[in-house]
NUGUFI-867284 format. One record per residue (C-alpha): y, x, z. Coordinates in steps of 0.25 Angstrom, whole numbers. Example, Ala and Ser with C-alpha at 12.3 -4.5 7.8 and 13.67 -1.06 7.14 Angstrom:
<pases>
> -18 | 49 | 31
> -4 | 55 | 29
</pases>
This chain:
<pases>
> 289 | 470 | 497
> 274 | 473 | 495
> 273 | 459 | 485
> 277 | 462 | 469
> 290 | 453 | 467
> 286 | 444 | 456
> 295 | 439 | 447
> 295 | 424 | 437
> 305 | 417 | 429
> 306 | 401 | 428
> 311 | 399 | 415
> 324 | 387 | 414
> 311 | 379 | 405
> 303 | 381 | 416
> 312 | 374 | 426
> 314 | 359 | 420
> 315 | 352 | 434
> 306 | 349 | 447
> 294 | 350 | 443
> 296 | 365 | 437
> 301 | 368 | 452
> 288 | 368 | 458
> 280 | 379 | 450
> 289 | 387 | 457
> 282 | 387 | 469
> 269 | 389 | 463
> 275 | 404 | 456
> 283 | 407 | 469
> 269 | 406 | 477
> 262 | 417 | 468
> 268 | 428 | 474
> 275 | 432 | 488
> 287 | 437 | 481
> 295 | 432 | 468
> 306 | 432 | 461
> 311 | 418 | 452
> 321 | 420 | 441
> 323 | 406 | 435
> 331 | 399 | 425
> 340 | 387 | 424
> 332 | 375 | 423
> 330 | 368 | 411
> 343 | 363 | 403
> 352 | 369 | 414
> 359 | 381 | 408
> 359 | 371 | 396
> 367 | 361 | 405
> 378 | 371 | 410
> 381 | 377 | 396
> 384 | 362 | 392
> 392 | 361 | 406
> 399 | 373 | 403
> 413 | 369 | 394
> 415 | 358 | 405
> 426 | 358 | 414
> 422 | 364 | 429
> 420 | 349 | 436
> 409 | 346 | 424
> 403 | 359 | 426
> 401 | 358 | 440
> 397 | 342 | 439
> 384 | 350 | 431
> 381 | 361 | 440
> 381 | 350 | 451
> 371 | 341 | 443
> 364 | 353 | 441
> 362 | 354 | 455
> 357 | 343 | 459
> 348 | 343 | 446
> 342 | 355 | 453
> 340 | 348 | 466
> 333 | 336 | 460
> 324 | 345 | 454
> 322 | 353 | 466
> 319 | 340 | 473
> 310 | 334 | 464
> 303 | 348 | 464
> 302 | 346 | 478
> 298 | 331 | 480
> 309 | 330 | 491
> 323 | 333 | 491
> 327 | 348 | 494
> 333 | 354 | 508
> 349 | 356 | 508
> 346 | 370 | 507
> 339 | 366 | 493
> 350 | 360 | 488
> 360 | 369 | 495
> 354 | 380 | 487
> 357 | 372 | 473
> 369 | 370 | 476
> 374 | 385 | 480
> 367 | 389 | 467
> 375 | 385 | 460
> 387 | 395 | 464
> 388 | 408 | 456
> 396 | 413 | 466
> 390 | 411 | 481
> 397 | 422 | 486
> 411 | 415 | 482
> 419 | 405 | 493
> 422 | 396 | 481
> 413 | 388 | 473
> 409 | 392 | 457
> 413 | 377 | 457
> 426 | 382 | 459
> 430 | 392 | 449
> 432 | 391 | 434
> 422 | 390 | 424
> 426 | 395 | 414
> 417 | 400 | 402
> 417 | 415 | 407
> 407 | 407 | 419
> 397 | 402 | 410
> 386 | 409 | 414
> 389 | 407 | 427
> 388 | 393 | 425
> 377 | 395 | 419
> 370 | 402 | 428
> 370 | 389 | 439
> 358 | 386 | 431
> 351 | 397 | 435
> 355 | 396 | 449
> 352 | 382 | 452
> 339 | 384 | 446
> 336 | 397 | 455
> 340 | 389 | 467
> 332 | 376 | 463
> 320 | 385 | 462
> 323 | 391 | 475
> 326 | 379 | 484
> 312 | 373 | 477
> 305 | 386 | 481
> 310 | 387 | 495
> 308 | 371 | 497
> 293 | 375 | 493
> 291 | 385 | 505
> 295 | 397 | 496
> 306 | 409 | 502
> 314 | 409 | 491
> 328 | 414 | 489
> 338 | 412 | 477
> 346 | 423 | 473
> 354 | 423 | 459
> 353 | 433 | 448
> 368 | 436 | 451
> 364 | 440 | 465
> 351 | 446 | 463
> 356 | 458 | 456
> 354 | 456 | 442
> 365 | 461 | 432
> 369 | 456 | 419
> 375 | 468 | 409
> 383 | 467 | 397
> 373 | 472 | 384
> 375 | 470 | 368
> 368 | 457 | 368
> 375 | 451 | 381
> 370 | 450 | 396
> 358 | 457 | 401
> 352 | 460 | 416
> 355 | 474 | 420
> 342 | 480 | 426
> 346 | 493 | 429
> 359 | 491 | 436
> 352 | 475 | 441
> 337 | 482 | 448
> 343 | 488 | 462
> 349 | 475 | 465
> 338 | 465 | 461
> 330 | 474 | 467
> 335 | 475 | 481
> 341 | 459 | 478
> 326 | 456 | 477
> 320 | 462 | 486
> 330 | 458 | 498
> 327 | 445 | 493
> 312 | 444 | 493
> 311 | 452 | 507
> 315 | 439 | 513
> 311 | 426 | 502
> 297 | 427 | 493
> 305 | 421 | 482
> 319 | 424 | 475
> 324 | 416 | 464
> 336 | 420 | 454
> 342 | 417 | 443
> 340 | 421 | 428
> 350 | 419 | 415
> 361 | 427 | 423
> 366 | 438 | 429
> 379 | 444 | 435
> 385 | 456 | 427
> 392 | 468 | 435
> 404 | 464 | 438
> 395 | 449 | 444
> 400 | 440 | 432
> 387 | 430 | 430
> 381 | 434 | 415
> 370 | 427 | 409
> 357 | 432 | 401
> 358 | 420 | 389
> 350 | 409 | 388
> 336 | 408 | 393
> 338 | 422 | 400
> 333 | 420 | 412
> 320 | 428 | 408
> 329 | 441 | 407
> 334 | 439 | 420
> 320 | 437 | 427
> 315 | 450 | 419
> 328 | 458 | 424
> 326 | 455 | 439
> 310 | 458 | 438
> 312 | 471 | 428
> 325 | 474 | 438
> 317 | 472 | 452
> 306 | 482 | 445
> 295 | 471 | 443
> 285 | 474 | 432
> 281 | 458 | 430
> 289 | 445 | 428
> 283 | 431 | 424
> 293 | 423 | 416
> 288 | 408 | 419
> 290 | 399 | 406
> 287 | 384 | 401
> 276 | 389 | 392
> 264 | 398 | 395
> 269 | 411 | 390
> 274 | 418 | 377
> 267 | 409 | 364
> 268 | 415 | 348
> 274 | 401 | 346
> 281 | 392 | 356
> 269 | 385 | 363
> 277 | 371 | 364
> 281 | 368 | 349
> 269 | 375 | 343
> 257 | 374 | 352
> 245 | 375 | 344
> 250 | 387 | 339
> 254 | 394 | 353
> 249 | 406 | 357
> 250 | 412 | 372
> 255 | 428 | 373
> 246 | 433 | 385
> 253 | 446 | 384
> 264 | 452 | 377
> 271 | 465 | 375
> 286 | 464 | 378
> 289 | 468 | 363
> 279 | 456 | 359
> 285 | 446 | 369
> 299 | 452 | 364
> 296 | 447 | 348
> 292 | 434 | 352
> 304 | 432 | 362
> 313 | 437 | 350
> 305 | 428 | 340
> 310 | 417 | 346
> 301 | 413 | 358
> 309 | 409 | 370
> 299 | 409 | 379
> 304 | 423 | 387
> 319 | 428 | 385
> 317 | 441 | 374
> 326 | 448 | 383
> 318 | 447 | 395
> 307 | 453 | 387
> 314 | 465 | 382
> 319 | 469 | 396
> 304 | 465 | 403
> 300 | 476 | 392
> 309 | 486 | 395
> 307 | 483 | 412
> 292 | 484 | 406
> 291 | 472 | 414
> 280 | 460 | 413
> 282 | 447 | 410
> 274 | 435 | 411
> 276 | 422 | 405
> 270 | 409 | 411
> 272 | 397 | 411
> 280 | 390 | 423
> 269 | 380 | 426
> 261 | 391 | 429
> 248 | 383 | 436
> 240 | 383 | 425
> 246 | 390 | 414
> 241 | 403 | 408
> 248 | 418 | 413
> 257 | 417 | 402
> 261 | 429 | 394
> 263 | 442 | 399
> 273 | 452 | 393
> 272 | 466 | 397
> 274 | 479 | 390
> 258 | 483 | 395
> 254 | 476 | 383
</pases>
């Protein structure tokens, strides 16, 4: 491919409902060729942990509320209510096993499936995002993290992506991908381990994951898209007069103030952009008239 492939991050504060839904466009339209990781929407993973010590009937009564909470959202996004192809592609979403004759529905969720349940967060937002960018005249394709390629490995402080043994696939995954479709949309938050169990990141994770395709595809730039306008001393919503905008940061700067308690980028996600040596730009997600953000780059 002749065009850089670019890689963004919608953060889960970020997607709140419809109206979040269409800056998507705007960002898909700035370059030829993209990759979207996104996060749950707003209060989802917070809903399937509260779902979770439920027998398997209440579990599935939410996952198909969630659903069609989803499609409302892509409707009003919309204007008009979505083809069956739309809704067709929320509903197969939701399956972490698309390749099995039997429904996820259908087996026992038992605690050792949580993060499989909670990763129908992740894939009904990728698949909200995708039926909304394809019903906006967008070539857009949905593909999992658990079928893109990315692996999750077993460390001292618990799940972590696996570049090394996670790059030829992501690379050869994307690429197939975006020789056919401008725009691929995955998932954050989780991954499959080596045996193809699904394994999650932690909370609020899915930053590590967007760095860990960009970093394993072998891009040198990610722009993390967040509800405030980049990295502040202080948090700009509590403490406004006393907000101050980063412009740029060294990845051991951005990494103190992550680690200080700002939860505006995952610390994790910075420590491995700095040992990718991979630049990362945070923006806000309504990004019109906002200011570039803040840059985090190890050229500082």
């Amino acid at each position: 491919m002749t065009d850089p492939v670019r890689f963004y991050k919608i953060g889960g504060s970020c997607l709140t409902g419809s109206e979040a839904l269409r800056n998507l466009d705007g960002i898909a339209r700035m370059n030829s060729k993209s990759v979207f990781v996104v996060s749950a929407f707003e209060k989802v993973t917070d809903s399937l942990l509260q779902c979770c010590n439920q027998d398997r009937k209440g579990i599935i009564a939410l996952v198909n509320d969630l659903v069609s909470l989803h499609a409302r959202w892509l409707a009003g996004a919309l204007g008009h209510y979505p083809m069956d192809v739309s809704l067709q592609l929320l509903s197969v979403s939701v399956n972490p096993h698309p390749g099995r004759s039997e429904g996820w529905n259908e087996s026992l969720l038992i605690a050792e499936d949580l993060p499989e349940i909670l990763s129908i967060g992740e894939r009904l937002s990728a698949a909200t995002c995708t039926a909304y960018l394809k019903e906006m005249g967008h070539n857009a394709m949905l593909v999992p993290s658990d079928l893109l390629g990315l692996i999750a490995s077993l460390n001292e402080s618990g799940y972590l992506p696996d570049i090394e043994a996670s790059s030829p696939a992501i690379r050869r995954n994307i690429d197939n991908v975006l020789a056919d479709f401008d725009v691929l949309v995955t998932t954050g938050f989780f991954a499959p381990d080596s045996h193809g169990k699904i394994r999650t990141f932690g909370r609020n994770s899915s930053d590590l994951s967007a760095v860990a395709f960009a970093g394993a595809y072998g891009s040198s730039h990610i722009t993390l898209f967040k509800d405030v306008n980049g990295i502040y001393n202080v948090d700009p919503k509590t403490l406004t007069e006393r907000a101050f905008l980063y412009e740029v940061l060294s990845h051991d700067a951005a990494i103190s103030i992550a680690s200080g308690g700002s939860r505006i980028v995952h610390p994790a996600a910075i420590e491995l952009a700095k040992k990718l040596s991979l630049d990362v730009r945070v923006r806000n997600f309504v990004h019109g008239n906002s200011p570039e953000g803040t840059l985090i780059t190890s050229n500082y």
